[in-house]
ROFI-83923 format. One line per 4 residues: number of its first residue (from 1); their letters; for each residue x, y, z of N, C-alpha, C, CB. Coordinates in steps of 0.02 Angstrom, whole numbers. Atoms other than C-alpha are relative to their C-alpha. Glycine has a CB too. Example, Ala and Ser with C-alpha at 12.3 -4.5 7.8 and 13.67 -1.06 7.14 Angstrom:
BEGIN
1 = as = 45:-59:0:615:-225:390:45:60:0:-50:1:62; -42:-59:-3:684:-53:357:-39:55:37:20:23:-71 .
end
This chain:
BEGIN
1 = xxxx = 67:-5:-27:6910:-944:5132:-36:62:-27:3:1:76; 31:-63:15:6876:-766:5089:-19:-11:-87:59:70:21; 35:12:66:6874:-824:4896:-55:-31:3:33:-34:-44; 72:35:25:6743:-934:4917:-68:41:27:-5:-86:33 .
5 = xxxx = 58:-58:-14:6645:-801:5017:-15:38:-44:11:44:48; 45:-42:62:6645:-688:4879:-25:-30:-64:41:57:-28; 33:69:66:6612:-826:4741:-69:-1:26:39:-100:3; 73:-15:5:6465:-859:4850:-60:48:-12:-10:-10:33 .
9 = xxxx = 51:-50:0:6392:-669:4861:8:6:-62:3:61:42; 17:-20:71:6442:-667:4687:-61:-27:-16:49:-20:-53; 56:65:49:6330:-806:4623:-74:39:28:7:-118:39; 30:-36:-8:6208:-732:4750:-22:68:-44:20:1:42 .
13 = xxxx = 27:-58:31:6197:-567:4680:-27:-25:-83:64:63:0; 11:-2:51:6196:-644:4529:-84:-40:-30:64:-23:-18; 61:21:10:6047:-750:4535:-73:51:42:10:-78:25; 61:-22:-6:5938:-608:4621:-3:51:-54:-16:25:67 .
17 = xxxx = 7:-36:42:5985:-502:4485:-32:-27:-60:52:24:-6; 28:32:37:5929:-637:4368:-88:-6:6:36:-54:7; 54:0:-26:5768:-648:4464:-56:72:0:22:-22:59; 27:-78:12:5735:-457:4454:-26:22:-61:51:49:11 .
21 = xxxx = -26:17:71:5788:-462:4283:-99:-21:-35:79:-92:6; 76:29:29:5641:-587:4255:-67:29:24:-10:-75:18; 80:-26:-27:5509:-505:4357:-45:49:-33:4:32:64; 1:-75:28:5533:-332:4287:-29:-18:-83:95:43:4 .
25 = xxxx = 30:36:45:5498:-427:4112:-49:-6:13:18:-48:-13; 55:23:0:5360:-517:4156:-75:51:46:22:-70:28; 46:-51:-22:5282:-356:4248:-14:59:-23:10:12:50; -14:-47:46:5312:-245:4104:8:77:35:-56:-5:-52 .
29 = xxxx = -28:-68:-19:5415:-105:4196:4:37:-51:63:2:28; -19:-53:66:5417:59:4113:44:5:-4:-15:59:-10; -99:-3:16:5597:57:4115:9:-15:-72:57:-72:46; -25:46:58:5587:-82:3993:-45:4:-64:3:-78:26 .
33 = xxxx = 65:0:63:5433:-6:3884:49:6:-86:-68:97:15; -36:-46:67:5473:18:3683:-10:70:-36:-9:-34:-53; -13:-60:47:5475:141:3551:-85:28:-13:47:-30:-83; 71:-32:19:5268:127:3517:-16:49:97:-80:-94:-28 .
37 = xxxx = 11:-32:-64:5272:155:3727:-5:65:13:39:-15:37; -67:-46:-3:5385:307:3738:-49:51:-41:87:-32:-42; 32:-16:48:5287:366:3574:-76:32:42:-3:-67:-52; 80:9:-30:5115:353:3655:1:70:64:-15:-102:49 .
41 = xxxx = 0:-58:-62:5174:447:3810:7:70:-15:55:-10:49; -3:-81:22:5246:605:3708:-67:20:-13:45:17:-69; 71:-23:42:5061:608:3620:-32:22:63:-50:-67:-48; 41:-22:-36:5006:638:3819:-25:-71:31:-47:46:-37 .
45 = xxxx = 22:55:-23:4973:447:3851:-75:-22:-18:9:5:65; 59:28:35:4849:333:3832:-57:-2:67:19:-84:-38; 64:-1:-34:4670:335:3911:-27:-28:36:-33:-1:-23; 32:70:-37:4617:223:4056:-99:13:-12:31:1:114 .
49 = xxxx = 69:-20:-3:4426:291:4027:-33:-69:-40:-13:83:-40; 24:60:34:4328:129:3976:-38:21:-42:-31:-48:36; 35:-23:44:4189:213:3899:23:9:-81:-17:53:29; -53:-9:65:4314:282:3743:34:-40:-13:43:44:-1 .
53 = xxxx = -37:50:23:4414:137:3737:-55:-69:-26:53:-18:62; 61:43:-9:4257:38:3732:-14:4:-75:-64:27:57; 21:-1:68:4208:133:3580:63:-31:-51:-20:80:-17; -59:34:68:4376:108:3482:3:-75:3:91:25:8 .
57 = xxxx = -35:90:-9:4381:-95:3530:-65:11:-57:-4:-75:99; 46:4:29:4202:-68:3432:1:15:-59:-35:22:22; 11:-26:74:4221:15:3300:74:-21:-49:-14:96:4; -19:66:37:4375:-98:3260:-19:-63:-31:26:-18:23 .
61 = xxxx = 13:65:19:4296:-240:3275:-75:10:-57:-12:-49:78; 58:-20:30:4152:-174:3166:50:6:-94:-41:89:50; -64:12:74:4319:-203:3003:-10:-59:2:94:19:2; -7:83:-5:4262:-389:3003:59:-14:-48:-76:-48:-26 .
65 = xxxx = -17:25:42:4359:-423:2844:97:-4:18:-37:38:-61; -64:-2:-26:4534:-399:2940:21:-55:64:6:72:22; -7:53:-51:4625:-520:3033:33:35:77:53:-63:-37; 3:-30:-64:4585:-432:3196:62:-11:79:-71:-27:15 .
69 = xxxx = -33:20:-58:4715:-530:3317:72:28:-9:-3:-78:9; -34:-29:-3:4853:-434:3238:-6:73:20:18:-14:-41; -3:-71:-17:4779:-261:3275:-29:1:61:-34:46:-48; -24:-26:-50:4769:-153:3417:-51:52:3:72:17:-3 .
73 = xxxx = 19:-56:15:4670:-16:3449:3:52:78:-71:-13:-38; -1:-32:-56:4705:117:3594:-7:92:-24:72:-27:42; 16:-75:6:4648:317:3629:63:47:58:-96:11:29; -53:-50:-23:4771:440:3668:-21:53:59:21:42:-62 .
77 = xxxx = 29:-49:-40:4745:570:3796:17:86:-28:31:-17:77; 3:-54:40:4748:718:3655:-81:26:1:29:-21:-72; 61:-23:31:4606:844:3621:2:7:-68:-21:58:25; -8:-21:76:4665:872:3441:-24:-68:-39:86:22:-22 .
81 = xxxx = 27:63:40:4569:752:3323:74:-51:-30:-53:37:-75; -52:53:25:4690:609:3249:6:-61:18:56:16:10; -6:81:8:4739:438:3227:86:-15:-44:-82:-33:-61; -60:-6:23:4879:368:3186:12:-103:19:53:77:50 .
85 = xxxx = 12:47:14:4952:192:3164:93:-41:-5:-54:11:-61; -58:21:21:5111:67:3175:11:-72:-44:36:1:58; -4:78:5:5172:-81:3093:1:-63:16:19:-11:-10; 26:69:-31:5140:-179:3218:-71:-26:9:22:-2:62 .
89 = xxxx = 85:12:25:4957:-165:3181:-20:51:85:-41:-126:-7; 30:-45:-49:4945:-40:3332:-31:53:-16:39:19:40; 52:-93:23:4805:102:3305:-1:33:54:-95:2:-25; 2:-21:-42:4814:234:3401:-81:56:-13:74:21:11 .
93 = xxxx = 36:-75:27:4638:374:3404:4:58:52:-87:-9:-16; -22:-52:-56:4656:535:3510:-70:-7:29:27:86:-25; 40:-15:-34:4522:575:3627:-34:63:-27:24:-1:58; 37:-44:43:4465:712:3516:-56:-17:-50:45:28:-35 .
97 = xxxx = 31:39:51:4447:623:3381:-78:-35:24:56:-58:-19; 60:39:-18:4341:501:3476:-69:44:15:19:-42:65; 66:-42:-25:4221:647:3558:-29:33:-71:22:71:64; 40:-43:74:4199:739:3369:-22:-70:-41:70:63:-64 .
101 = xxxx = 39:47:23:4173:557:3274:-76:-23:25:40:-46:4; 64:42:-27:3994:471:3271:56:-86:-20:-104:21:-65; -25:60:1:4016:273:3252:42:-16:-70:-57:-46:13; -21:13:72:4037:273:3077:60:44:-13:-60:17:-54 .
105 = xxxx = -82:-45:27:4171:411:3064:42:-42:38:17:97:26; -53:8:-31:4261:329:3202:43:-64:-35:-18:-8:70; -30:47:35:4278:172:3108:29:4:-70:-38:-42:2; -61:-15:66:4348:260:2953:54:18:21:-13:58:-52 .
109 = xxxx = -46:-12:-22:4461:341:3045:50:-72:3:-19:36:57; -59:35:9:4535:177:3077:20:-39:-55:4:-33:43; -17:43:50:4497:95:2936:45:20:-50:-51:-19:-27; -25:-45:33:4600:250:2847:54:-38:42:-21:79:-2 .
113 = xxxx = -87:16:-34:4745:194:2976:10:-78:-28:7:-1:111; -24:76:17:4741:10:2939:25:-1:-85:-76:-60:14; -18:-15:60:4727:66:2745:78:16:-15:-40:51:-14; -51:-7:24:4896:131:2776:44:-71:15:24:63:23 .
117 = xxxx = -23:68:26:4942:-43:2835:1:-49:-55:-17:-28:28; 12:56:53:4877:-135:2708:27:41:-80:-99:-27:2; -51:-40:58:4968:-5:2574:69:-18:-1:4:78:10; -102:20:-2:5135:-37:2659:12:-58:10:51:33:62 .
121 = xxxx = -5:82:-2:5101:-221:2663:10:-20:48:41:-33:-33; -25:42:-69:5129:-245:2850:-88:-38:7:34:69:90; 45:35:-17:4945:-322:2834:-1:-38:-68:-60:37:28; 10:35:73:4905:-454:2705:-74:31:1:7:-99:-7 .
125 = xxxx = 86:-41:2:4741:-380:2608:-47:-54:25:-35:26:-91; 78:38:-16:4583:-481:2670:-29:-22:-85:-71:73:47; 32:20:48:4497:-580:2515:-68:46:5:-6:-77:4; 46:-45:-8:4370:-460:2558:-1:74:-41:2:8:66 .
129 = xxxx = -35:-52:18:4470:-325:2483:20:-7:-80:59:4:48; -53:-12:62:4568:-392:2346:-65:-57:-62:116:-48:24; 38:49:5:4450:-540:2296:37:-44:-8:-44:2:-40; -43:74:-11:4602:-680:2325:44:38:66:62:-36:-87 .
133 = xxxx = -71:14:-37:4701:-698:2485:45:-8:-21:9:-41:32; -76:5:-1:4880:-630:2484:19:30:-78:29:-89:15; -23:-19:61:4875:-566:2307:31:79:-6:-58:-12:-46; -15:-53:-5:4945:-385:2259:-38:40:47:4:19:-54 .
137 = xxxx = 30:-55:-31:4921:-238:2352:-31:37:-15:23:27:18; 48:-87:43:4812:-84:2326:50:27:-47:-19:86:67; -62:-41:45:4878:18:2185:50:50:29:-32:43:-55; -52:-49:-39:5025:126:2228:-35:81:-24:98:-16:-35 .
141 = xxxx = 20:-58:12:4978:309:2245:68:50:12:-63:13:45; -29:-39:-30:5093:450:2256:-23:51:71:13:26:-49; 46:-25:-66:4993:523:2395:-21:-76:67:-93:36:-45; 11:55:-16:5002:391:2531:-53:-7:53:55:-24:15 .
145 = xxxx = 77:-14:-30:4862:494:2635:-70:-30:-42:-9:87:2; 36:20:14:4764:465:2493:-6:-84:-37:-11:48:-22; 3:48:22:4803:297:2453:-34:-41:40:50:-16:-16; 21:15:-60:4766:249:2632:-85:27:-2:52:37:55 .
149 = xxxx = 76:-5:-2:4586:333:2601:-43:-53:-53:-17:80:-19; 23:65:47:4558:212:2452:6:-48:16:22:-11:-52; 9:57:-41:4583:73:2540:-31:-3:50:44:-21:17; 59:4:-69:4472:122:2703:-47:-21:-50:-28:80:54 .
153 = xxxx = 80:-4:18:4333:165:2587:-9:-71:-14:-26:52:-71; 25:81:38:4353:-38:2509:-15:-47:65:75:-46:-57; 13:62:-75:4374:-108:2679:-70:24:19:66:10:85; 70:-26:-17:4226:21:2733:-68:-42:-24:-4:71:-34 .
157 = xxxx = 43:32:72:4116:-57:2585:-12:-91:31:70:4:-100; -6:59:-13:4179:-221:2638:-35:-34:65:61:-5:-2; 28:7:-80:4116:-199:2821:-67:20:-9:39:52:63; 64:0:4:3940:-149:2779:20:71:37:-49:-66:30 .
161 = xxxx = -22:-63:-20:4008:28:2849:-14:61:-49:71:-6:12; 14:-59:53:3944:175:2745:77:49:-28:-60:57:46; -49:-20:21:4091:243:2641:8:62:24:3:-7:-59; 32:-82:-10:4017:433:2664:48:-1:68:-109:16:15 .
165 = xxxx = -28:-31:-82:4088:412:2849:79:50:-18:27:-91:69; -55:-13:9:4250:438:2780:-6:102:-1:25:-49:-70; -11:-83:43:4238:621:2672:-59:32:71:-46:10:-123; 46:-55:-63:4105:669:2829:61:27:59:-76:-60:57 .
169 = xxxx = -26:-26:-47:4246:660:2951:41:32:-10:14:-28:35; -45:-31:11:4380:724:2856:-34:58:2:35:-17:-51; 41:-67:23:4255:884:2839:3:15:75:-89:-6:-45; 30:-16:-84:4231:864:3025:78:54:35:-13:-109:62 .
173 = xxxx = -71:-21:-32:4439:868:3059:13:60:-33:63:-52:-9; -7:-66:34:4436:1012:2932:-19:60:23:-28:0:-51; 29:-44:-32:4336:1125:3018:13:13:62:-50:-6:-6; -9:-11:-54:4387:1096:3190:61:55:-11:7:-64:39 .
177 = xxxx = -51:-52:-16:4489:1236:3276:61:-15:9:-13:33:49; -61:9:-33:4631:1153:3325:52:-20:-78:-9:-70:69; -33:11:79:4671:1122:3117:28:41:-40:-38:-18:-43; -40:-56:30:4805:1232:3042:-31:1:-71:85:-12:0 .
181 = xxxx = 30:-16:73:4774:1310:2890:32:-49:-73:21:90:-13; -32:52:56:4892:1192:2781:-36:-48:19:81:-21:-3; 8:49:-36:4821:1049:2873:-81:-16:-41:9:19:87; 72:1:17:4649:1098:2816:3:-17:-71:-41:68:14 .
185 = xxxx = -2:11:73:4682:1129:2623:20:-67:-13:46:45:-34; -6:88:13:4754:938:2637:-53:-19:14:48:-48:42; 46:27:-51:4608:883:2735:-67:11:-89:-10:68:104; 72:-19:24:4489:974:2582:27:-29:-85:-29:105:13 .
189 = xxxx = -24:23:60:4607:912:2438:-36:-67:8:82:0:-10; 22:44:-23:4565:741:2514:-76:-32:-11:15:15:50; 84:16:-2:4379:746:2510:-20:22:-75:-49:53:66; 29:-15:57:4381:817:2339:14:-50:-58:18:65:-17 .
193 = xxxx = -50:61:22:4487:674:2282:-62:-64:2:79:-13:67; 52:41:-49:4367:562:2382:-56:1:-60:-28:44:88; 44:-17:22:4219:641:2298:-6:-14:-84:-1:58:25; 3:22:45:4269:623:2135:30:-75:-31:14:46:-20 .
197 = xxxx = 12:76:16:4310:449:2128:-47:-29:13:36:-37:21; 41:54:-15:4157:390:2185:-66:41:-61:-18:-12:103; 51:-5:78:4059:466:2014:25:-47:-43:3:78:-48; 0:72:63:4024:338:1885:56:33:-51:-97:-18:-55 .
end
């Protein structure tokens, strides 16, 4: 008798643990968050403020030439300008960033992050980009900051987005205070790079 009593609280326990199991899933406990989660939270977390999240859903969707249902776009709760970006097509922009960008910088900013997707091939390029769906990638750069800026500026171009936003904001993140001094000389290599590729 006593076996089948504990057979039953077994099974019991076992199907509310199954039940928990599934809830906790389907209610996305932070227990069970991942690696972009976890990630997000060291940066200070992400932003419930609609206004700023408002802008980044905008100035994503303002990249027509990308197939939008893979990306992502969320603001960090940083003051230090930045952006940043995973292979799962998740963009992240800080809350810095967002307050020093106008519309147009903000959407280089990501279009600079997606650039590094579409460098490391976790995005197929847009026919917008390459002029055939699915064909090679951007050229390889040894610089993959600046490879990632050569590819905003085409998507930029591509979006009816003024290229300029780009080398304006890098000037912007250059100058802010919170930009170390190495940080900057990248930031001014960048724009000079920038600058002289776009002479005939």
């Amino acid at each position: 008798m006593a076996t089948r009593v504990n057979r039953a609280r077994a099974q019991t326990t076992i199907r509310a643990l199954l039940l928990l199991s599934a809830l906790l899933v389907a209610g996305g406990c932070g227990a069970a968050s991942g690696p972009i989660e976890h990630w997000a939270l060291d940066q200070g977390g992400v932003v419930r403020d609609a206004q700023e999240q408002g802008r980044a859903e905008l100035a994503l969707a303002r990249l027509k030439p990308l197939p939008t249902h893979r990306l992502s776009v969320a603001v960090l709760a940083s003051e230090s300008p930045g952006a940043y970006c995973w292979p799962s097509g998740q963009v992240f922009v800080t809350r810095g960033l967002v307050d020093l960008a106008d519309d147009d910088e903000l959407a280089a900013a990501i279009a600079h992050e997606v650039g590094h997707l579409l460098v490391d091939g976790h995005l197929p390029p847009p026919a917008a980009l390459d002029g055939r769906r699915g064909s090679s990638r951007h050229a390889p750069c040894a610089d993959a900051e600046l490879s990632a800026d050569l590819a905003a500026r085409q998507l930029l171009s591509a979006s009816a987005v003024s290229s300029a936003a780009l080398p304006r904001l890098l000037d912007k993140i250059a100058r802010h205070a919170a930009t170390t001094p190495s940080r900057r000389a990248d930031l001014e290599r960048r724009i000079a790079r920038l600058a002289a590729d776009e002479r005939p």
